[in-house]
DOKOLVEX-729510 format. One record per atom (N, C-alpha, C, O, CB): x, y, z. Coordinates in pm, whole numbers, plus 50000, padded with zeros to 5 digits. Glycine has a CB too. Layout:
REM residues N
XYZ;...
This chain:
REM residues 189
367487543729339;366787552229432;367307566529415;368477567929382;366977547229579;366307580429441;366967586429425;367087591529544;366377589329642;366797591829337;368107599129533;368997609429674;368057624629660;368127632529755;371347614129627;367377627529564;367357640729546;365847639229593;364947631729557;367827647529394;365927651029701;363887652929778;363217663129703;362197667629753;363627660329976;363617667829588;363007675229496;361987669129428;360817672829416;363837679729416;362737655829369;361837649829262;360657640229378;359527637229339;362977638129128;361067637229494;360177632629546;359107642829603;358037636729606;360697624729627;358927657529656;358447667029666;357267674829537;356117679329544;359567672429698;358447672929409;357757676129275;356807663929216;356247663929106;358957679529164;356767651329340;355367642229279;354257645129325;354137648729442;355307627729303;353047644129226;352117647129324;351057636529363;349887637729399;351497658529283;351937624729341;351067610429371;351567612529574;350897606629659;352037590029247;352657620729610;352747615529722;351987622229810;351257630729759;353917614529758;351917620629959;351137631030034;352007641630071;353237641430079;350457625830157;350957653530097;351777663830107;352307659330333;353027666930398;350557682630044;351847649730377;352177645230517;353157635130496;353887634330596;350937639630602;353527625930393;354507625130359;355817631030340;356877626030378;354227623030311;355607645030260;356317651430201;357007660030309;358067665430275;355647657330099;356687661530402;356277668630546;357507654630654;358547656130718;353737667430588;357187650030642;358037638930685;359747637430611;360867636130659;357077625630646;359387638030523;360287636230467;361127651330471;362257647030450;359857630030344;361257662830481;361937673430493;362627675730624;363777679530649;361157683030462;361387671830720;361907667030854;363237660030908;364207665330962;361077659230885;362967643630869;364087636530795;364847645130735;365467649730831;363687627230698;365227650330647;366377659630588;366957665030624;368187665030627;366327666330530;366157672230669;367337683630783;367727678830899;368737682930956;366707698030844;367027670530940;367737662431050;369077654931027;369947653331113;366817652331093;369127650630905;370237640930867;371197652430823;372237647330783;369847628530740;371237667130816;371867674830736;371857684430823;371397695230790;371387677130609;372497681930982;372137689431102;373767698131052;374847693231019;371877678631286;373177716431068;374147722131050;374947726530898;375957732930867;374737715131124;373937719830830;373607727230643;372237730430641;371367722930597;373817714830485;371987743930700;370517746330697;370247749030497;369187747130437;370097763330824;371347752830445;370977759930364;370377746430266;369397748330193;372127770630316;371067733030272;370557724530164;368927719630212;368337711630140;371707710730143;368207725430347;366997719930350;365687732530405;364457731330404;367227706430453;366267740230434;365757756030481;364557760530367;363407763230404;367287769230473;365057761030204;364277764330150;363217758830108;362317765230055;364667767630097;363177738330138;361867737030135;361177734230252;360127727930251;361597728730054;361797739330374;360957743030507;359987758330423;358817758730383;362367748530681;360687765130424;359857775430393;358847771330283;357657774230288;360677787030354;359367765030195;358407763830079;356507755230137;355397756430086;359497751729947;356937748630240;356107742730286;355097746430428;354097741430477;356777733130288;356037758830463;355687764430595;356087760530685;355567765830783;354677764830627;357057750830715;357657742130795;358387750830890;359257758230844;358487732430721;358097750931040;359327757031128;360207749231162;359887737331161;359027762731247;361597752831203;362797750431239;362287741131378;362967730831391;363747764931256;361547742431452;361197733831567;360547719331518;360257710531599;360147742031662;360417718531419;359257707831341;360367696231315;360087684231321;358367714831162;361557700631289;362577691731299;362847680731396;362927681931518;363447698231303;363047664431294;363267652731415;364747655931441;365567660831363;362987634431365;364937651531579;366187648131594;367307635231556;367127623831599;366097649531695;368167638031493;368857623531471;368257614631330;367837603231349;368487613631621;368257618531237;367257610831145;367937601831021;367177598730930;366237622231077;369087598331015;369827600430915;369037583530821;368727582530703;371767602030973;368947574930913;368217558930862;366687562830860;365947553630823;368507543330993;366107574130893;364877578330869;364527584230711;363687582330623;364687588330975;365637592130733;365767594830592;366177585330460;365387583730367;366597603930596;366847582230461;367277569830367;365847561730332;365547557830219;368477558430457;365067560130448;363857544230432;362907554930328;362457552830216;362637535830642;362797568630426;361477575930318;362117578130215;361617571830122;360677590730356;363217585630175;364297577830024;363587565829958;362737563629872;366047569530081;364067561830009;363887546029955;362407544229938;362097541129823;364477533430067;361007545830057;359637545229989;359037556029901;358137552929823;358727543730087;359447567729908;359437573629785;359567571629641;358927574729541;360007579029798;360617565329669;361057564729487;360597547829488;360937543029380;363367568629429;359947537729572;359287527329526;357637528429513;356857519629478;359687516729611;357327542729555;355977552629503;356317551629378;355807542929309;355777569529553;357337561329322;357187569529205;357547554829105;356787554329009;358397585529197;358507543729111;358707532829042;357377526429039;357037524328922;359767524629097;356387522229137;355677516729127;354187527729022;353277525328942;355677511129270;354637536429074;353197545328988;353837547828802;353257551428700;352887567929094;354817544928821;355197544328640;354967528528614;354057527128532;357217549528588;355497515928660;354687506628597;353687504828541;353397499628433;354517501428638;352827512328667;351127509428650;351127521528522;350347518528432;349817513728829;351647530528508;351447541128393;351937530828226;351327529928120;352777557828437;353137525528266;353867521328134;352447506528109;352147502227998;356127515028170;351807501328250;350867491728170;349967495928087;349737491627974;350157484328242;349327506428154;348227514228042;348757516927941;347807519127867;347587527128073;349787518627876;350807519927739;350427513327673;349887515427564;352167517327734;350747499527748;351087487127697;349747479027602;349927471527506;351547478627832;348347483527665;347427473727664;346567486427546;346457498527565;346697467527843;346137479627447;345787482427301;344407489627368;343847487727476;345607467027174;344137497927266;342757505127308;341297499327345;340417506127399;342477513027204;341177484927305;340247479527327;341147461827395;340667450527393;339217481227177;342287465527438;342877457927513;342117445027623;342287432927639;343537467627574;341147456327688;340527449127811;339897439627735;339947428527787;339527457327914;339347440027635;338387428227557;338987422527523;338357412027509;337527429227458;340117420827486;341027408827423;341927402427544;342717407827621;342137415127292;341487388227530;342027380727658;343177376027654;343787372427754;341357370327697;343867375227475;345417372827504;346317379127567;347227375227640;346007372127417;345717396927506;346367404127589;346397409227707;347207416927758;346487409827554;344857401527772;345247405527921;345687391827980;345887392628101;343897412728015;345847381527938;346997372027995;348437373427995;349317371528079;346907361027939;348387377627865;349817381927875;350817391827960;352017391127986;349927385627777;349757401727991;349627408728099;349777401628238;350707402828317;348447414628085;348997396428245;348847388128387;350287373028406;350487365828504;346827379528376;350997373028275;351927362728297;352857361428413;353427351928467;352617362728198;352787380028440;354077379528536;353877373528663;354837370228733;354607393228569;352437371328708;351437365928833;352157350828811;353027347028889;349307367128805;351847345128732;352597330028710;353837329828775;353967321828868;352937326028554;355037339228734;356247332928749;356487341628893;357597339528943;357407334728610;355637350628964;355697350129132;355377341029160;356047337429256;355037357929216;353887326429103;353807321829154;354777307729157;354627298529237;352827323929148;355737308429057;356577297429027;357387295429144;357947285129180;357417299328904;357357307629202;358937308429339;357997299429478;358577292929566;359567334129419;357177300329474;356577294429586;355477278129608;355147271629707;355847306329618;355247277229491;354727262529404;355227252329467;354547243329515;355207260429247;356607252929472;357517238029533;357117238329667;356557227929702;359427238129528;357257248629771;357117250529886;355527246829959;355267243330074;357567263729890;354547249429830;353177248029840;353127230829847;352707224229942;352317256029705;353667225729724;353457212029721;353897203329846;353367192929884;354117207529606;354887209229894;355587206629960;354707200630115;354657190030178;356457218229952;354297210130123;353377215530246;352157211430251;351237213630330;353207229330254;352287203730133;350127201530119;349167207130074;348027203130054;349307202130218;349797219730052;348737230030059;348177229129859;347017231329827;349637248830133;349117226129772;348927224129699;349017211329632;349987204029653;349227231029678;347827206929532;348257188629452;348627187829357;349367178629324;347327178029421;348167199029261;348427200329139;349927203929074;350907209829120;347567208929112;349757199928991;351577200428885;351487220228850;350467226928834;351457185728633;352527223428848;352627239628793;351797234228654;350657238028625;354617248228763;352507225928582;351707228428425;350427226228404;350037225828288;352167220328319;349387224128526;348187223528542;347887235628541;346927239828475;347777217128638;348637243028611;348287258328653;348677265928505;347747272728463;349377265028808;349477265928449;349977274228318;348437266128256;347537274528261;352027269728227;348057256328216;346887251528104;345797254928177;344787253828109;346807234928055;345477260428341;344307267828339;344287278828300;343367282528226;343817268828434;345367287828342;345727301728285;345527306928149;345137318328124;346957303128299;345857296228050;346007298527920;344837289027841;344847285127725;347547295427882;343747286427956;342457282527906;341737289527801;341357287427686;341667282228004;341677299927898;340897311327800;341607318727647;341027326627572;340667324827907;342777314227635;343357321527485;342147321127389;341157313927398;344787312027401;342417329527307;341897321027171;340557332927176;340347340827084;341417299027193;339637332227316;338337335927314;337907349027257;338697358427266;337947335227433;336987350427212;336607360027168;335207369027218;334127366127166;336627356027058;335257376627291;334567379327387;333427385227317;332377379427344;335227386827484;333307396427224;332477402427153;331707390827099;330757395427035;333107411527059;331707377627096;330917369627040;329947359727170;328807355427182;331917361226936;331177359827249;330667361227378;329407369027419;328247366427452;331617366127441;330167379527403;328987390427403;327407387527388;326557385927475;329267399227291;327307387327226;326227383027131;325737366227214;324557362727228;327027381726939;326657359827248;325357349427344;324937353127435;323857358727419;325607337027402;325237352927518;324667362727643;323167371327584;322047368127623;326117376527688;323317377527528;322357383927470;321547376327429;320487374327488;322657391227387;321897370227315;320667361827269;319947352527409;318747352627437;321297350227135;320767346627466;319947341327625;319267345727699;318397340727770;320487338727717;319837360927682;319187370527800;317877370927695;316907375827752;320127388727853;317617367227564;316487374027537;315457360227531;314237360827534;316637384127394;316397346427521;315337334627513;314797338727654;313577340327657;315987316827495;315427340527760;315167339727897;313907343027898;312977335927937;315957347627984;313827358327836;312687370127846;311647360527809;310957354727893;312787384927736;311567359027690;310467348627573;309857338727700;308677337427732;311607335827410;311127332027765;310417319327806;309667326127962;308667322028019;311727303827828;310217333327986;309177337328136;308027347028096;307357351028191;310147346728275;307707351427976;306677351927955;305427346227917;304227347727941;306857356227926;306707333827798;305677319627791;304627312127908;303447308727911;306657308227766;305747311827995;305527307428150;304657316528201;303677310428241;306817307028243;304537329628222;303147334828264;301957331728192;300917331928259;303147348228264;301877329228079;300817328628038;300267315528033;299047314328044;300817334527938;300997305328018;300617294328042;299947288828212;299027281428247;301767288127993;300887296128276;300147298128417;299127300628413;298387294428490;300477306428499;298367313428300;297347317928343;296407308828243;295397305328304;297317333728343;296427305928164;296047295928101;295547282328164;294527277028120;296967294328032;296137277628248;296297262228374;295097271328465;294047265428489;298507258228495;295217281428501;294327286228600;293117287728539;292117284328603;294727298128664;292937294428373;291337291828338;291177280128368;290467275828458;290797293528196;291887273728286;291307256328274;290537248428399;289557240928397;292707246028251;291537253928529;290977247928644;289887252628706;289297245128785;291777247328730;289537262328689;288327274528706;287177266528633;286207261728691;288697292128617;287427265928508;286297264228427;286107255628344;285287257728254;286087272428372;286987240728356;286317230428254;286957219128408;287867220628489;287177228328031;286077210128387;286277196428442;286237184728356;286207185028233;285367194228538;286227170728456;286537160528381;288097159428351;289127166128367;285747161728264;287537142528281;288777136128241;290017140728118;291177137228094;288237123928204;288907152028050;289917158227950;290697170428006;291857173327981;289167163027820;289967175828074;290367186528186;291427183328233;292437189628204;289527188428298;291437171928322;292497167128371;293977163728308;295047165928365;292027158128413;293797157628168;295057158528061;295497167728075;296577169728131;294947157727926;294417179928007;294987190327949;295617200628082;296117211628059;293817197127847;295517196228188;295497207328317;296777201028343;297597207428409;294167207428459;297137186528290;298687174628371;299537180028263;300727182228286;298627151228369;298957182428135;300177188027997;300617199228001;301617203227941;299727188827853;299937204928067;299937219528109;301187228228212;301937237928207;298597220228183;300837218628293;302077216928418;303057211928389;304027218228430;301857209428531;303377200428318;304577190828251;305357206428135;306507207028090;303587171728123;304677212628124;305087220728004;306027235328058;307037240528010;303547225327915;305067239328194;305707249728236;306637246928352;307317255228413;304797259328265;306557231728377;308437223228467;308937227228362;310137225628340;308917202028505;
């Protein structure tokens, strides 16, 4: 954690009502060293009345959520590092990614089973997880597509055969009528 309200001040993931809080806290905990917190009152516009009283465990916690801001906003930075330029499409590497989800969920599994709440073995859970290896999505891709386009084909088939069943019934009768009007329907189920 750090001690220093500079580097938490010099982020600009935090709020500046945060930041505002946190100077507050400072000088409160540093009652009677105006000089180590004075200059970023001013820097911020902050008056000397704006000050909490008594703050010293106030300060420490925004300490402490500060710099689990700035830790947590570099993870999420070092993941985007991590994951290859066309990363998101490749599913090993976003499992692999996602492994660390597994072993939070390892700490609580026993307790689940325990309780009912869960039936399954953990190594059920690792062989759903690691279902998807292997896949290749860009081919993926290409079905989908091709479906999306039988789809098209066949609901147009299907209109027209509709409209087709509707001459027929319009305008021919009889027993052949009737086949061809029952094959008709059997075709566009």
């Amino acid at each position: 954690m750090t001690t220093d309200p500079r580097t938490l001040i010099d982020d600009p993931n935090l709020s500046r009502e945060y930041k505002e809080q946190l100077l507050q806290a400072l000088a409160a905990s540093r009652e009677g060293d105006d000089a180590s917190w004075q200059p970023y009152f001013d820097e911020y516009g902050l008056d000397k009345r704006n000050r909490t009283p008594s703050a010293d465990q106030r300060y420490a916690a925004l300490l402490e959520h500060g710099s689990d801001a700035q830790t947590a906003n570099a993870s999420r930075n070092t993941l985007g590092e991590h994951l290859r330029p066309n990363g998101l499409n490749v599913p090993d590497d976003m499992l692999d990614l996602g492994a660390r989800g597994l072993e939070f969920f390892e700490l609580f599994h026993p307790a689940a089973r325990k309780l009912g709440f869960e039936s399954r073995e953990l190594t059920d859970n690792y062989a759903r997880f690691d279902a998807e290896r292997g896949m290749r999505l860009n081919i993926l891709a290409r079905d989908v597509d091709t479906l999306g386009h039988s789809l098209d084909t066949a609901r147009t088939e299907l209109v027209e055969n509709e409209r087709c069943v509707a001459a027929v019934r319009t305008g021919w009768s009889g027993v052949a009528a009737a086949a061809a009007i029952d094959a008709a329907d059997r075709q566009n189920v």
